[in-house]
C-alpha positions as CSV (number, residue, x, y, z in Angstrom):
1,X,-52.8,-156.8,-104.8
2,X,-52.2,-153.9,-102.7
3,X,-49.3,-154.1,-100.4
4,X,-51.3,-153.5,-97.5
5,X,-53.6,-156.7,-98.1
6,X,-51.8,-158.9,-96.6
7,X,-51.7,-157.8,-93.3
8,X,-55.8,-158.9,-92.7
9,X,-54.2,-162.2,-93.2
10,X,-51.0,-161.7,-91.1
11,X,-53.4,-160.3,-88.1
12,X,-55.5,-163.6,-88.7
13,X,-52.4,-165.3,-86.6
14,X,-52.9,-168.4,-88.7
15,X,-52.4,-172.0,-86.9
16,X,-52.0,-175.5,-88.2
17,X,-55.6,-177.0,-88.9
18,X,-57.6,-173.7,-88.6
19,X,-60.5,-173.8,-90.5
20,X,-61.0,-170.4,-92.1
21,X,-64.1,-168.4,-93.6
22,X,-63.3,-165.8,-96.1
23,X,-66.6,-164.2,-95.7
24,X,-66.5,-161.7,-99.3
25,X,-63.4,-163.6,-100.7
26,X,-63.2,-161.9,-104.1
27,X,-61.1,-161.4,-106.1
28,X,-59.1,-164.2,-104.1
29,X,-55.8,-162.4,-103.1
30,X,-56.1,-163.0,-99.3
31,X,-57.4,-166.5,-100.0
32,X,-54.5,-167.5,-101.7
33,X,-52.2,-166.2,-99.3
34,X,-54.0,-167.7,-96.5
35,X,-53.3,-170.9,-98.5
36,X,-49.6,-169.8,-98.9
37,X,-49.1,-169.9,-95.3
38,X,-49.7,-174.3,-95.7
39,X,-51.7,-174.1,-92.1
40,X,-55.3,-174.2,-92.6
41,X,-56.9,-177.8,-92.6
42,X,-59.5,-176.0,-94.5
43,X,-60.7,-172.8,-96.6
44,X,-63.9,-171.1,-97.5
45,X,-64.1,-168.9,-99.9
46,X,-67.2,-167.2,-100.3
47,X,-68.9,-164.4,-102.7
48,X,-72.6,-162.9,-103.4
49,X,-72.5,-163.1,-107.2
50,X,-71.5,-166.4,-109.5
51,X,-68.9,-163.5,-111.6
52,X,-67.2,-162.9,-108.6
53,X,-66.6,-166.6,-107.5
54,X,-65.1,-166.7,-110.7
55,X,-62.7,-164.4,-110.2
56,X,-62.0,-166.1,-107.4
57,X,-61.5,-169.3,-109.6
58,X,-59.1,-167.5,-111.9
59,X,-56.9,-166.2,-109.1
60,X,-55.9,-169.8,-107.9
61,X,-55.8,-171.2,-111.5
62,X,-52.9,-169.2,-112.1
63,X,-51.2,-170.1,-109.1
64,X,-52.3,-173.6,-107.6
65,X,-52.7,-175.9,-110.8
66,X,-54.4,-178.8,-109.1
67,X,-56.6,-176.9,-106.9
68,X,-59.6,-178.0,-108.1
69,X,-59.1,-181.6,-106.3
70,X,-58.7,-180.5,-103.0
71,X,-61.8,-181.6,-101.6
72,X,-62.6,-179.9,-98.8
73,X,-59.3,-178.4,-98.1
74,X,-60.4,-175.2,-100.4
75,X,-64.6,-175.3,-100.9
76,X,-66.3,-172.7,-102.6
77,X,-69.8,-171.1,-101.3
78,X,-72.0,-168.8,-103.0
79,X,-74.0,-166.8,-100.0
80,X,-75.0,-163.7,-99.4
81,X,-72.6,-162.8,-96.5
82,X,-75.0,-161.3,-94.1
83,X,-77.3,-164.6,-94.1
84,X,-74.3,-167.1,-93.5
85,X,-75.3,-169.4,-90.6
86,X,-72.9,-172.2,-89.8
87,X,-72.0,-171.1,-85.6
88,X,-68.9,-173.2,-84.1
89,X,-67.9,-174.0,-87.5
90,X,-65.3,-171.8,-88.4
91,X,-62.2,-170.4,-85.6
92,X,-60.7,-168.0,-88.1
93,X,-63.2,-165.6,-90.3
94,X,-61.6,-163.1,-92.7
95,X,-64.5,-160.0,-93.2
96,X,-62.7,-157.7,-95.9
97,X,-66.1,-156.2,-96.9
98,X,-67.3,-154.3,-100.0
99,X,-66.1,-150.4,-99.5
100,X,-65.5,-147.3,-101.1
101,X,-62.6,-148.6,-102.1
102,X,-60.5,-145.1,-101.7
103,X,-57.7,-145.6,-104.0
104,X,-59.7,-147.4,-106.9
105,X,-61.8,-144.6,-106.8
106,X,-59.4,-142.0,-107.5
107,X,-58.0,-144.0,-110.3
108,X,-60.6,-145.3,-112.2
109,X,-63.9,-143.1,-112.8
110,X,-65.7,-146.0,-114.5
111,X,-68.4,-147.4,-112.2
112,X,-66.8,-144.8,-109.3
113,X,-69.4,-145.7,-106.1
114,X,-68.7,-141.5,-105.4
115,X,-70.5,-140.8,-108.3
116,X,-73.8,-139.0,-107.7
117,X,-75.9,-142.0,-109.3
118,X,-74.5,-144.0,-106.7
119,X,-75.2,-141.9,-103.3
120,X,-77.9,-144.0,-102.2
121,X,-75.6,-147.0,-102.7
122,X,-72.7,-145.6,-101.3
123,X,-74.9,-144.5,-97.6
124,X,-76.2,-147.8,-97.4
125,X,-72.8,-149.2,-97.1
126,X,-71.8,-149.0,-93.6
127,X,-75.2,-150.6,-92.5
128,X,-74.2,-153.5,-95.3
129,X,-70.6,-153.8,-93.3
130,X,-72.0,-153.9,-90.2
131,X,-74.5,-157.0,-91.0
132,X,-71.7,-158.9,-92.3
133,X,-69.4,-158.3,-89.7
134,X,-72.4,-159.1,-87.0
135,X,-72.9,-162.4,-88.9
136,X,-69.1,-163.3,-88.4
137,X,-69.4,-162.5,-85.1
138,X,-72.1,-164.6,-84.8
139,X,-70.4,-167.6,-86.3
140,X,-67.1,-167.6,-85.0
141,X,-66.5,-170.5,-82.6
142,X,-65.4,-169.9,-79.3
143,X,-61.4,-168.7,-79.1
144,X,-62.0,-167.6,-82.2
145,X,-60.3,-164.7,-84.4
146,X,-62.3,-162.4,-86.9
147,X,-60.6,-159.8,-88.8
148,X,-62.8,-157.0,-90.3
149,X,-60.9,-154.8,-92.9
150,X,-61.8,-152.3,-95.7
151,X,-59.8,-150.3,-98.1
152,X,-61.1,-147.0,-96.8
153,X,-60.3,-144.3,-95.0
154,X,-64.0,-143.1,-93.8
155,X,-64.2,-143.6,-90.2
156,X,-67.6,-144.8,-90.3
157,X,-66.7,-147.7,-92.4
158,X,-64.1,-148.6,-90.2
159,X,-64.3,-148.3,-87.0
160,X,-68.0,-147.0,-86.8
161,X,-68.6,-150.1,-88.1
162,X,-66.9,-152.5,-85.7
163,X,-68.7,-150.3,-82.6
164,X,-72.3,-150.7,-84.2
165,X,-71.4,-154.7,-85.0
166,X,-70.4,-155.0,-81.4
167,X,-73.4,-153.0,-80.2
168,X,-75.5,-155.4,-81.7
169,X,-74.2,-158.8,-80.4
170,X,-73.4,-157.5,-77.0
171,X,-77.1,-156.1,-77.0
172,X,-79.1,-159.2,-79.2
173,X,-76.2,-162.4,-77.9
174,X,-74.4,-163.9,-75.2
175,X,-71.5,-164.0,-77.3
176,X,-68.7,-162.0,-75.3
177,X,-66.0,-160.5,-78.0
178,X,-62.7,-158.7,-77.0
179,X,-61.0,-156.1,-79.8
180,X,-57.5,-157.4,-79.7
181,X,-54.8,-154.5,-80.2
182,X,-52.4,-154.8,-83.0
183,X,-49.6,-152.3,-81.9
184,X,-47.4,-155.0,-80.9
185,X,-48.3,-157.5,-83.8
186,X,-47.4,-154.8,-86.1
187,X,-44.8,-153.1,-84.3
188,X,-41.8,-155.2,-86.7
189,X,-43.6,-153.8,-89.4
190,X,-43.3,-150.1,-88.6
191,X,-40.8,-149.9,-91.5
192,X,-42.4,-151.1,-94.4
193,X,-45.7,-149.6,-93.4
194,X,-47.0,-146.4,-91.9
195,X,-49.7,-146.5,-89.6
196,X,-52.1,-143.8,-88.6
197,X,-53.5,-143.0,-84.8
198,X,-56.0,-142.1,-82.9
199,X,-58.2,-145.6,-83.8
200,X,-60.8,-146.9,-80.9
201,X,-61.0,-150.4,-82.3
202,X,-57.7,-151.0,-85.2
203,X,-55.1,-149.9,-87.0
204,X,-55.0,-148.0,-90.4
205,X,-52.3,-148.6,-92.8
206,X,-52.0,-144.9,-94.9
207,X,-51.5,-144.5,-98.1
208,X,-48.0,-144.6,-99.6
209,X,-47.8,-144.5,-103.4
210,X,-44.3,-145.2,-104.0
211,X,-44.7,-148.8,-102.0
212,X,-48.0,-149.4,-103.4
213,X,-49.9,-150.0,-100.4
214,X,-53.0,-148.0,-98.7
215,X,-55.2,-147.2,-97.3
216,X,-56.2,-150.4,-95.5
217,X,-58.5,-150.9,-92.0
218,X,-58.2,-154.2,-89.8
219,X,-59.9,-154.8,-86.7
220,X,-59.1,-157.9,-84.7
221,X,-61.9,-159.8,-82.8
222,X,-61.9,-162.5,-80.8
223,X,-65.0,-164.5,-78.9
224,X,-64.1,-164.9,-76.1
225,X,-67.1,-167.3,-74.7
């Protein structure tokens, strides 16, 4: 897992008995550390596609050997993430959504979403991340936390995305949502991380090579009524 990743969870502000959506859960790093931290009465973990639940299945397998019977302490969905309508259910929702993924992409030219047979697919993502961000948004119980992050440095995917989410539930909802800043959440952090400036609506961890970690996008959100 990249050494950014865990600061989605970490910005989360986990409490005893939350119960927490991971909205596009896969592979299953942040859901086991969300696990780790022994304070959510329950977990979602939810994917599109049946392979990518199972990934999901393998990641806690090798950590968490009787995970299997813990009822609905750790429940897996299969739902598209956009269509997900549970409202008041959930007061923590974790949004890391399908992106570019920047770093992957320099590293691995098999299946590379920059290649030309995958332009169409790769302009279409920012309207995808903006659905499913809308749809946590519109779930989230009241005092609740959602944390939208990508592995991207494109600022449309990051914050473009959070303002044309917002844009829509401020303009089709009653829901009132307040961007929470990060600076001083993170500020202990500033020396294992570097973070970049100039963001509207988060924080952007940069890439560092030697520490394995970057780039990663967060956004904290919080309904607010």
């Amino acid at each position: 897992m990249d050494g950014g990743s865990i600061l989605p969870v970490f910005a989360l502000d986990l409490k005893l008995g939350d119960r927490v959506l991971d909205m596009c859960s896969a592979p299953g790093g942040k859901a086991l550390a969300t696990l780790q931290t022994l304070l959510p009465e329950s977990l979602v973990c939810n994917d599109i596609q049946e392979s990518r639940i199972k990934k999901i299945h393998n990641v806690m397998s090798e950590y968490i050997s009787d995970y299997q019977s813990w009822g609905s302490r750790l429940m897996f969905t299969q739902m598209n993430a956009r269509h997900i309508n549970e409202p008041d259910v959930y007061n923590k929702i974790l949004v890391d959504v399908p992106c570019t993924n920047d770093r992957h992409s320099l590293e691995n030219n098999e299946n590379n979403i920059f290649k030309p047979t995958r332009a169409k697919e790769r302009l279409q993502l920012p309207e995808i991340q903006a659905e499913i961000l809308k749809s946590a948004l519109m779930n989230i119980a009241v005092n609740g936390t959602v944390v939208y992050s990508t592995c991207s440095l494109s600022p449309i995917q990051n914050d473009g995305v959070v303002k044309m989410a917002l844009k829509k539930i401020w303009e089709e909802t009653n829901h009132q949502i307040i961007v929470k800043d990060l600076t001083k959440q993170f500020e202990p952090l500033k020396s294992l991380y570097s973070f970049g400036k100039g963001l509207k609506f988060g924080q952007m961890v940069m890439p560092f090579l030697p520490l394995n970690y970057g780039p990663l996008y967060l956004s904290k959100l919080v309904r607010v009524k």
